[in-house]
VOBA-1610 file (N, C-alpha, C; in pm, whole numbers, padded with zeros to 5 digits, always signed):
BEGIN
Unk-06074-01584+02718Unk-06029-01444+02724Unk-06051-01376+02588Unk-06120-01293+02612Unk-06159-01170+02462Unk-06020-01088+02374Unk-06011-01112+02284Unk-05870-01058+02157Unk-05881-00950+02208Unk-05965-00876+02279Unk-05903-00700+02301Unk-05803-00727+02472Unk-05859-00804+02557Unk-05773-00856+02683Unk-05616-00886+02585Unk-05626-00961+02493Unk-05499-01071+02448Unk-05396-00947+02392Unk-05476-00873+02343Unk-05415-00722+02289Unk-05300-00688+02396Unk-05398-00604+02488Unk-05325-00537+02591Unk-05231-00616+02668Unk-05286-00787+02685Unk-05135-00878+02797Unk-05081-00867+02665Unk-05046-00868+02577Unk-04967-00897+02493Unk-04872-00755+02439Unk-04927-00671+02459Unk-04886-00603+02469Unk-04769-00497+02567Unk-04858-00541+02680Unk-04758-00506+02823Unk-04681-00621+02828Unk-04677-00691+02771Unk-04538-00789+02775Unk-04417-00761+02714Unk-04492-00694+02623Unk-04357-00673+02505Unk-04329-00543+02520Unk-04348-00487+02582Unk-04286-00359+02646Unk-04163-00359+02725Unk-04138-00398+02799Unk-03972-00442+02871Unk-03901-00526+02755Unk-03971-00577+02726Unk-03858-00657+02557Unk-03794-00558+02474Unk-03918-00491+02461Unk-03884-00390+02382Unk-03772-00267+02377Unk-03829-00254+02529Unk-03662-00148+02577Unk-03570-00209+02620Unk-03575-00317+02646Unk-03466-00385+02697Unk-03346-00403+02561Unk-03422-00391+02478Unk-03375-00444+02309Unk-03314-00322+02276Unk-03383-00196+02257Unk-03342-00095+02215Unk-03209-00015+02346Unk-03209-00063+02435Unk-03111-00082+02561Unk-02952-00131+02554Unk-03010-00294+02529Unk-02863-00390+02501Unk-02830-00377+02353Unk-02895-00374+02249Unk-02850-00341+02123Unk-02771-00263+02109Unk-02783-00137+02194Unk-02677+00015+02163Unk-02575-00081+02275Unk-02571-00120+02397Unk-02445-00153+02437Unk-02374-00249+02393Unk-02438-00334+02294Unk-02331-00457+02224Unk-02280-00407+02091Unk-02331-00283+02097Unk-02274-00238+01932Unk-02372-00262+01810Unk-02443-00330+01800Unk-02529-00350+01726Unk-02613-00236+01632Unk-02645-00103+01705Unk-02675+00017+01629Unk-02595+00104+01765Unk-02590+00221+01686Unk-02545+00371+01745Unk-02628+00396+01873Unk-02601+00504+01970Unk-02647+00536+02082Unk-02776+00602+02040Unk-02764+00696+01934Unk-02863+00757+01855Unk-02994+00678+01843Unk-02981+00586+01767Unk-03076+00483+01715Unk-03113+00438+01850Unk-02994+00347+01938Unk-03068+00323+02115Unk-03215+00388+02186Unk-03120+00524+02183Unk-03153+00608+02300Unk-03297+00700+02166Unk-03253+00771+02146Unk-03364+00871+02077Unk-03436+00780+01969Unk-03412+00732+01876Unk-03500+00654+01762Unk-03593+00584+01846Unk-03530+00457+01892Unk-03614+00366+01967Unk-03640+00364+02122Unk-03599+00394+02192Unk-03635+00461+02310Unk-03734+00541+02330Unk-03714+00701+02270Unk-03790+00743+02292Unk-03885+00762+02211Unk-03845+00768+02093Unk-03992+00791+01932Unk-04033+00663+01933Unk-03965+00580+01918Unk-04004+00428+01886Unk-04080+00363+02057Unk-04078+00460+02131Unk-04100+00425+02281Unk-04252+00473+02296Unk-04273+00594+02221Unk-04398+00660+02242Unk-04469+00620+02196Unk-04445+00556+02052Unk-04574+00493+01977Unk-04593+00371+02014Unk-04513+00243+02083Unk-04534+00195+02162Unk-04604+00181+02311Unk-04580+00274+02365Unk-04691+00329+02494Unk-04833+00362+02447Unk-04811+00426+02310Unk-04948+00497+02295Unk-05055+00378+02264Unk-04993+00292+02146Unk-05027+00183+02089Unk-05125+00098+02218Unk-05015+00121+02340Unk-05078-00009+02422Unk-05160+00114+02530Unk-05162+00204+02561Unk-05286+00269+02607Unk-05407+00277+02496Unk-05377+00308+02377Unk-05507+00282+02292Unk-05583+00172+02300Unk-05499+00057+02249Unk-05589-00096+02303Unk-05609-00107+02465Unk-05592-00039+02547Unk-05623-00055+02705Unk-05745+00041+02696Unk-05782+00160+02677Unk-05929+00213+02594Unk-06030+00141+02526Unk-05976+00082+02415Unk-06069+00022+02347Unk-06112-00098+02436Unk-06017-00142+02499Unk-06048-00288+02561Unk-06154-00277+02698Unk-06128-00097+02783Unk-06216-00123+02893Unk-06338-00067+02851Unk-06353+00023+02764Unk-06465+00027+02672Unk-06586-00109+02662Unk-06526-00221+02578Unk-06585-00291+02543Unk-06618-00380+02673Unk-06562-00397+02775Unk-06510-00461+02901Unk-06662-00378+02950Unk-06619-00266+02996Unk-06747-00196+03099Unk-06876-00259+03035Unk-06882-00262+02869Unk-07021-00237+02841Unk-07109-00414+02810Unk-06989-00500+02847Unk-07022-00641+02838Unk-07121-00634+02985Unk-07173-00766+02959Unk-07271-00799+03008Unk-07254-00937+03050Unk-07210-00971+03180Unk-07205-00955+03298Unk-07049-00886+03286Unk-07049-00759+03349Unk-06877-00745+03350Unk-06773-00809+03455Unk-06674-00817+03391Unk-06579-00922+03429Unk-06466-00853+03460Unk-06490-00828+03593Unk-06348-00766+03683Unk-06213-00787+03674Unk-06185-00912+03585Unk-06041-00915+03551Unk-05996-00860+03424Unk-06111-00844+03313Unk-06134-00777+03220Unk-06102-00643+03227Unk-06143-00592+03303Unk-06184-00434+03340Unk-06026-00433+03422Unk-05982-00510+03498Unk-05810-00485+03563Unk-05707-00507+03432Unk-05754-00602+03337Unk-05656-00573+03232Unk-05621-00447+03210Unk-05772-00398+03122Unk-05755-00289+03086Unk-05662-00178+03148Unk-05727-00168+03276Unk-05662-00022+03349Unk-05513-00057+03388Unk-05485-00183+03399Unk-05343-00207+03381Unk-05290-00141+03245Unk-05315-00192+03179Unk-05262-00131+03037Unk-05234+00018+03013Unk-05352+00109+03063Unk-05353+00251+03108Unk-05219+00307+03253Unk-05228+00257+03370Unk-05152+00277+03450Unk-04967+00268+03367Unk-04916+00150+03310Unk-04803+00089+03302Unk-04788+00258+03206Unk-04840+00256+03096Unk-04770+00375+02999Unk-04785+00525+03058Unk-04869+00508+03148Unk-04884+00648+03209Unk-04725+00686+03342Unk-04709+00549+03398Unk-04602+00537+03462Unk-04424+00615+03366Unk-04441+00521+03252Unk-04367+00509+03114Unk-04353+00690+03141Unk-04476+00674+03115Unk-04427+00858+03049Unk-04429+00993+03163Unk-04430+00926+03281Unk-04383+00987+03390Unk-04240+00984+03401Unk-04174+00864+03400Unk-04013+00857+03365Unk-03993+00905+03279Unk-04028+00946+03153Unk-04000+01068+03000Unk-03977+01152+03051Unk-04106+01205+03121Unk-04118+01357+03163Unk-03961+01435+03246Unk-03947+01288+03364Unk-03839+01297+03449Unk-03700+01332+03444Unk-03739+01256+03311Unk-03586+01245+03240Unk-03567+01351+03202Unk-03662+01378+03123Unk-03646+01592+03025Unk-03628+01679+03126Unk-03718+01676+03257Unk-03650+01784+03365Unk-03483+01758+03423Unk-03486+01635+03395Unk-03280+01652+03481Unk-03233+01667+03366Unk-03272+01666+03205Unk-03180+01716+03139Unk-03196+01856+03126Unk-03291+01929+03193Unk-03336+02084+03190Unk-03226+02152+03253Unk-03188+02035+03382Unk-03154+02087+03503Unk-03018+02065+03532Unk-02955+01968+03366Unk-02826+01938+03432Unk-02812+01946+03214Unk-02767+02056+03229Unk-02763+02059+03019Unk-02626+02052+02992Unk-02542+01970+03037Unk-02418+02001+03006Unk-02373+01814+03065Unk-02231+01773+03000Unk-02199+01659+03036Unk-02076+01650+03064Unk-01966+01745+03129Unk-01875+01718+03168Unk-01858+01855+03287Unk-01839+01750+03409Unk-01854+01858+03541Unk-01714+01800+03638Unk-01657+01916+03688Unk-01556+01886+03721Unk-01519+01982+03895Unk-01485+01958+03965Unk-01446+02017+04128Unk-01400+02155+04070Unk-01304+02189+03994Unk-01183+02325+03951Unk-01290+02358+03863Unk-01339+02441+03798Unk-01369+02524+03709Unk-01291+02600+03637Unk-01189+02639+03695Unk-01032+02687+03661Unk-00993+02651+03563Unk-00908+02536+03647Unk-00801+02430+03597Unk-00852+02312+03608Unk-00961+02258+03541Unk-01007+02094+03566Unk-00905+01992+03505Unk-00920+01929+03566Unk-00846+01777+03581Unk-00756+01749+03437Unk-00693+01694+03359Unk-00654+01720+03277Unk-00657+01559+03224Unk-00686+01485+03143Unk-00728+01330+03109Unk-00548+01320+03022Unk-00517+01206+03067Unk-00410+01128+02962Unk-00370+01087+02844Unk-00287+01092+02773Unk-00280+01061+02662Unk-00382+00917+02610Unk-00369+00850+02697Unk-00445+00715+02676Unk-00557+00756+02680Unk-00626+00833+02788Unk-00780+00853+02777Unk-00804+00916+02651Unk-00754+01050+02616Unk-00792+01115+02477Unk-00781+01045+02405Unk-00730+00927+02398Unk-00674+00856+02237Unk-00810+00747+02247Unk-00824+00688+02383Unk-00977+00640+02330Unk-01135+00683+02317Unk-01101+00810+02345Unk-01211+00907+02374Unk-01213+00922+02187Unk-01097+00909+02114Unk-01111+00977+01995Unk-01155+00835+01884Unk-01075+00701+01949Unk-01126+00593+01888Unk-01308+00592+01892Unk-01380+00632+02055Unk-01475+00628+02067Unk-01551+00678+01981Unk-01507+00774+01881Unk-01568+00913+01852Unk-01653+00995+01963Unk-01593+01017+02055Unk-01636+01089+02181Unk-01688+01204+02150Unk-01772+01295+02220Unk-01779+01433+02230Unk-01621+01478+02212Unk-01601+01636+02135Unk-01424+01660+02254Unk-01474+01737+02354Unk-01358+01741+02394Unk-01326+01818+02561Unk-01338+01944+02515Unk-01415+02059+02533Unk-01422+02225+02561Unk-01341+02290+02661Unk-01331+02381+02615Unk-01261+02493+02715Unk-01386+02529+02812Unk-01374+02498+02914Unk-01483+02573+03044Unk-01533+02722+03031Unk-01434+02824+02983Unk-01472+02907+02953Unk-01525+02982+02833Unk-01523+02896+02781Unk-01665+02892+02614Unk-01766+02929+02659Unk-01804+03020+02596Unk-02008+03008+02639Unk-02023+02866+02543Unk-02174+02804+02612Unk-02184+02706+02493Unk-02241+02738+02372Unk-02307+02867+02365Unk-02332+02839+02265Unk-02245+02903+02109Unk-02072+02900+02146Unk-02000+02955+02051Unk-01918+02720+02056Unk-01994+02650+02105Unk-01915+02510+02108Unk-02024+02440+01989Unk-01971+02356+01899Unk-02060+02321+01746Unk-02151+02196+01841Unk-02135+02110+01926Unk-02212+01986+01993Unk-02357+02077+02058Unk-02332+02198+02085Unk-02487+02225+02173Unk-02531+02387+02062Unk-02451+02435+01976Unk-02501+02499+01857Unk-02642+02374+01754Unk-02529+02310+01761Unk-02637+02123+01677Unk-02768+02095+01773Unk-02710+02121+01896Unk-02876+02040+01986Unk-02927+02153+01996Unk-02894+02284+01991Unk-02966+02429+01994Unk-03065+02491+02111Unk-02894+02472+02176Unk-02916+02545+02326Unk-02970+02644+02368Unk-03058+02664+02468Unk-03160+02751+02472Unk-03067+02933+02505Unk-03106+03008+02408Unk-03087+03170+02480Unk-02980+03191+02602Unk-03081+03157+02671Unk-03024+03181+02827Unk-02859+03142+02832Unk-02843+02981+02796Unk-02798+02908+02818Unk-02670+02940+02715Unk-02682+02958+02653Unk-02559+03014+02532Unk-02484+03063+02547Unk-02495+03202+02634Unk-02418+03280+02684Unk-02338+03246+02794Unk-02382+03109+02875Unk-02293+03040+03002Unk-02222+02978+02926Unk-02078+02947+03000Unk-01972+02888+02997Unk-02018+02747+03051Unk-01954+02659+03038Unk-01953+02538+03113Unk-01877+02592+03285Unk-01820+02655+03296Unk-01739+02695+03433Unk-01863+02743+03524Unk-01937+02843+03414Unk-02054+02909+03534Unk-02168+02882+03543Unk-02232+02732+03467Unk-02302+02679+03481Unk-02285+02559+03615Unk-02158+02549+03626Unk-02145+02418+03712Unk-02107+02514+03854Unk-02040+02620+03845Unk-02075+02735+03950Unk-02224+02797+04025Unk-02289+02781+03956Unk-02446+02841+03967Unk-02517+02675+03997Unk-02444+02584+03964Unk-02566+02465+04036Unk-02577+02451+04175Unk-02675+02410+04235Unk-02682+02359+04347Unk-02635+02277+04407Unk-02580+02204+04393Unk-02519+02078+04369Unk-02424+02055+04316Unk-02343+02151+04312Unk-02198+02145+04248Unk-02082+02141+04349Unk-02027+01998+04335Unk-01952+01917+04394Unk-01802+02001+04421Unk-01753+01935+04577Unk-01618+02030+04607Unk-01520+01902+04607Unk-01415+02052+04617Unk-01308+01920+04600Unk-01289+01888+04762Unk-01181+01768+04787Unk-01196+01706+04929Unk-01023+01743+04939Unk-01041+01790+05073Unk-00916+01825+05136Unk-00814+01735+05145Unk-00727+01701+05179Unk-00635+01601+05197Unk-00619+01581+05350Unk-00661+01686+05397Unk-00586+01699+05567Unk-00460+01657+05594Unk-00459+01563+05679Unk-00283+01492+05725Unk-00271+01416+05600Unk-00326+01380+05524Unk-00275+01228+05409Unk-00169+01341+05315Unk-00100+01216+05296Unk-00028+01207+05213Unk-00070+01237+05015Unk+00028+01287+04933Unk-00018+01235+04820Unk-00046+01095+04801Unk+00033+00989+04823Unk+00057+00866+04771Unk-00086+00803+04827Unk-00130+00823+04937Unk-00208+00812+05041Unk-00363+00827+04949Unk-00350+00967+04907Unk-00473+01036+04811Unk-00489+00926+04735Unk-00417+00891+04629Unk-00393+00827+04526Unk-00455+00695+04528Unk-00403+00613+04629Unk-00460+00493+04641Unk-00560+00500+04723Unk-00630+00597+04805Unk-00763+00620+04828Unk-00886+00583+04722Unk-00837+00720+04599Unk-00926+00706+04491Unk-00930+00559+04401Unk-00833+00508+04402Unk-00805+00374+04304Unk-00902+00308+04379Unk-00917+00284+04533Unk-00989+00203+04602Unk-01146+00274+04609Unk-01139+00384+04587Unk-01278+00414+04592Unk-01396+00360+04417Unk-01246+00390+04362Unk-01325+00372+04216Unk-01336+00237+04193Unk-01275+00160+04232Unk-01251-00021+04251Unk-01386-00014+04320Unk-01421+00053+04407Unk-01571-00009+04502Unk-01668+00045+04443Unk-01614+00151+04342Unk-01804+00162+04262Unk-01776+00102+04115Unk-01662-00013+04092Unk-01711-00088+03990Unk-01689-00021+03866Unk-01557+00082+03895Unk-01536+00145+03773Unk-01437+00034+03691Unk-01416+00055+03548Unk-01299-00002+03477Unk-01184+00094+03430Unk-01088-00007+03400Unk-00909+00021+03350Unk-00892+00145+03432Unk-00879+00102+03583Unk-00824+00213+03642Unk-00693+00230+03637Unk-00620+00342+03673Unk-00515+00368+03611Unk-00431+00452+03715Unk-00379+00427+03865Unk-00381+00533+03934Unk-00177+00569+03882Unk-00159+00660+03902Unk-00042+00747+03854Unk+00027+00806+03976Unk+00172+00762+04037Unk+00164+00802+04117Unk+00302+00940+04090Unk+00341+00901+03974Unk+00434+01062+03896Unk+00345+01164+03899Unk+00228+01176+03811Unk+00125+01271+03804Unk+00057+01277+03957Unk+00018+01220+04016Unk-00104+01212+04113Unk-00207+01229+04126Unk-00278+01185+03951Unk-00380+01145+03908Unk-00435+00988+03893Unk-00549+00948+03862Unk-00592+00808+03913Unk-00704+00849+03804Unk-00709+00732+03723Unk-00821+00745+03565Unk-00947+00616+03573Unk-01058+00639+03541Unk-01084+00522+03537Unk-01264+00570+03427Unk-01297+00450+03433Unk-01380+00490+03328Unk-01517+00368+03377Unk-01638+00460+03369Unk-01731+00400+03452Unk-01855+00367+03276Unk-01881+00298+03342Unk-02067+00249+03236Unk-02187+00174+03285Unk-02272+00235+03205Unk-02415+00204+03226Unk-02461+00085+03249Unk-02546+00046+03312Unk-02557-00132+03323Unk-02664-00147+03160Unk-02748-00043+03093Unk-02799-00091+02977Unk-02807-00047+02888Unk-02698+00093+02876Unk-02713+00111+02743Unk-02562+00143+02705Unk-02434+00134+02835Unk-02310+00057+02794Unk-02287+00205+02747Unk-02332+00313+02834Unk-02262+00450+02815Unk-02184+00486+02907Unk-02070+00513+02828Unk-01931+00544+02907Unk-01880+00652+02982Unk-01845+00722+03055Unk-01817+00806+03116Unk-01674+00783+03182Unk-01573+00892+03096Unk-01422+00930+03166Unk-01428+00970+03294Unk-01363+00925+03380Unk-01319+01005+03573Unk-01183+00982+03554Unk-01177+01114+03611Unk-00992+01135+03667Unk-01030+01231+03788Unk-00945+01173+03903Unk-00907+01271+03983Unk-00750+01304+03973Unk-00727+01445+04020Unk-00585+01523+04046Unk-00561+01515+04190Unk-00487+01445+04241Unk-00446+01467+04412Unk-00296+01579+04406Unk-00362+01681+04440Unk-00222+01780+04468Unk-00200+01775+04593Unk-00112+01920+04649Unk-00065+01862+04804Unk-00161+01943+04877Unk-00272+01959+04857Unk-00331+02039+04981Unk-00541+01950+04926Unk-00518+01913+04798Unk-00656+01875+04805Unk-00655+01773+04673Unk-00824+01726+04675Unk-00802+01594+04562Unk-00903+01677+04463Unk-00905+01711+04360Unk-01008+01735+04245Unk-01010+01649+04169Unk-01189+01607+04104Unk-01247+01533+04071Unk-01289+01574+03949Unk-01319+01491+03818Unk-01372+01530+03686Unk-01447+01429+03616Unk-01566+01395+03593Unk-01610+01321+03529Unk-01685+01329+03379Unk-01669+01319+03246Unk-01719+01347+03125Unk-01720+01192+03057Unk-01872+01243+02995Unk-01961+01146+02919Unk-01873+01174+02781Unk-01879+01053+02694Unk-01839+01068+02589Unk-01940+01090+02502Unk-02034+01063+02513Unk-02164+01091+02409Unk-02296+01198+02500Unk-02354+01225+02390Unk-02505+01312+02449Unk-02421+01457+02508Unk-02571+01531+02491Unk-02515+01663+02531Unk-02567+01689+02707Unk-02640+01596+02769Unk-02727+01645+02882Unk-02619+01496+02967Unk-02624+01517+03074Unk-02554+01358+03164Unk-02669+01330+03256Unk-02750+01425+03260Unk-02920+01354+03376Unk-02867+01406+03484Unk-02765+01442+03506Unk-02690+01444+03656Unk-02596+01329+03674Unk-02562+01264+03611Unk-02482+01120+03622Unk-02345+01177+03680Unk-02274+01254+03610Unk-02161+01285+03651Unk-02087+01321+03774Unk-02200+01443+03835Unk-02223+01511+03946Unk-02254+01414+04025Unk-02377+01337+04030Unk-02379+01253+04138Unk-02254+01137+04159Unk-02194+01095+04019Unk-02060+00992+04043Unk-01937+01058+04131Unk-01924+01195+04065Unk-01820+01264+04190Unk-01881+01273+04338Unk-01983+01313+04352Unk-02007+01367+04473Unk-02003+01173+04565Unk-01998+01047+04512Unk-02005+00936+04544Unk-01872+00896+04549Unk-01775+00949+04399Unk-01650+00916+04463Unk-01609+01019+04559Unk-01595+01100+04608Unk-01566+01164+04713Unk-01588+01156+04827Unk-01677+01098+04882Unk-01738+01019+04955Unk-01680+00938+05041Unk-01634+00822+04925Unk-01592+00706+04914Unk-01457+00747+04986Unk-01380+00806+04903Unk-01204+00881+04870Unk-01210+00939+05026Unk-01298+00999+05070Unk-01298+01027+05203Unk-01321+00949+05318Unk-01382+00870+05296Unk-01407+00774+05399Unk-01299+00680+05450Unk-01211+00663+05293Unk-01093+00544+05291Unk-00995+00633+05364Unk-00962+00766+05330Unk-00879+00839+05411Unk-00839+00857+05541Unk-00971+00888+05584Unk-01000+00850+05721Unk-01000+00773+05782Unk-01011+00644+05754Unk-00962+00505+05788Unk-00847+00502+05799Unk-00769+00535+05654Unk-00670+00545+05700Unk-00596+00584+05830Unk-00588+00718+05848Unk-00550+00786+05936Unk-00592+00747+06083Unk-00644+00672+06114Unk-00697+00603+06216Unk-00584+00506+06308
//
């Protein structure tokens, strides 16, 4: 096998190492989310992709122009081309749901959202978390998306009327015949089945806390729901990054789901 082939397998090998590294490193603590996610992820990600599409060029280059050509030669190569072109189709993907979802704490009330516990704020603050905003801030009078330098448009929205104006902006779930107590241990059981941790359901308040994470880069995200007497509202906020991909939104619209389904069972 020719050193420009050994290039490129050697190369597409160490590509999943590679993110896998810059992945579990940020979730064991080892460096910051920063360093994870943006340093090596994505800068440290690109020159990596590029690196191994360059030697996948040079390699089918030399590949086509050998003599007799050698079809596994020539599949290296365009392997090498396909994998980073894939790579940077997921980049691309990623920058449109953070286009499309620029904010990281989305909640059922826009009003009156959910209100987190003394315990949650206190590890939200050990975390060095984002803080919690007023919904009705535009963002761009909040210092976290002044720093990431939120676009025009976007400045002038509140967090309330951005999550108002989505498509996809999650409702709260009725209670029907259930009970509070009923609500309550709905959600504990719903958040127990998607594998959330230190749930916390409250049955003085008739709130239920729990706190969900990433399988690889060990990013955390606060949930509380409020069960009052006529409906359940839902709140989920990232402690880090200014964009959630949609993570949040889709976790409510899943616990609710869930919270509904168990209800209904119930009542059965």
């Amino acid at each position: 096998m020719p050193w420009h082939t050994k290039l490129v397998l050697a190369l597409l090998a160490f590509l999943p190492v590679f993110f896998a590294i810059a992945a579990l490193g940020t979730k064991f603590g080892i460096w910051g989310w920063q360093t994870g996610l943006m340093t090596l992820t994505f800068y440290g990600g690109m020159i990596v992709l590029g690196a191994t599409a360059l030697a996948a060029v040079v390699s089918l280059i030399i590949a086509a122009r050998g003599q007799p050509r050698r079809n596994g030669l020539l599949a290296a190569g365009i392997l090498g081309l396909l994998v980073p072109g894939a790579a940077l189709v997921l980049f691309m993907l990623a920058g449109g749901k953070a286009s499309d979802n620029p904010i990281h704490d989305i909640s059922t009330d826009t009003a009156n959202p959910p209100a987190f516990s003394a315990a949650t704020l206190a590890a939200r603050t050990k975390a060095e978390a984002n803080p919690l905003n007023d919904y009705q801030t535009p963002l761009g009078k909040i210092a976290l998306f002044q720093k990431a330098g939120v676009a025009p448009e976007l400045a002038v929205k509140s967090q309330a009327q951005i999550i108002t104006d989505s498509r996809d902006r999650p409702a709260p779930l009725p209670l029907g015949g259930a009970s509070k107590a009923e609500g309550v241990a709905a959600v504990a059981a719903a958040m127990a089945a998607m594998e959330l941790q230190d749930i916390r359901p409250n049955a003085a308040t008739g709130t239920v806390e729990g706190v969900a994470e990433s399988f690889w880069f060990g990013f955390k995200d606060d949930v509380v729901a409020r069960v009052g007497d006529a409906q359940i509202d839902f709140r989920s906020v990232s402690r880090v990054g200014v964009s959630d991909l949609g993570a949040n939104t889709a976790r409510i619209v899943e616990l609710r789901k869930r919270t509904e389904t168990l209800l209904g069972a119930a009542s059965r």
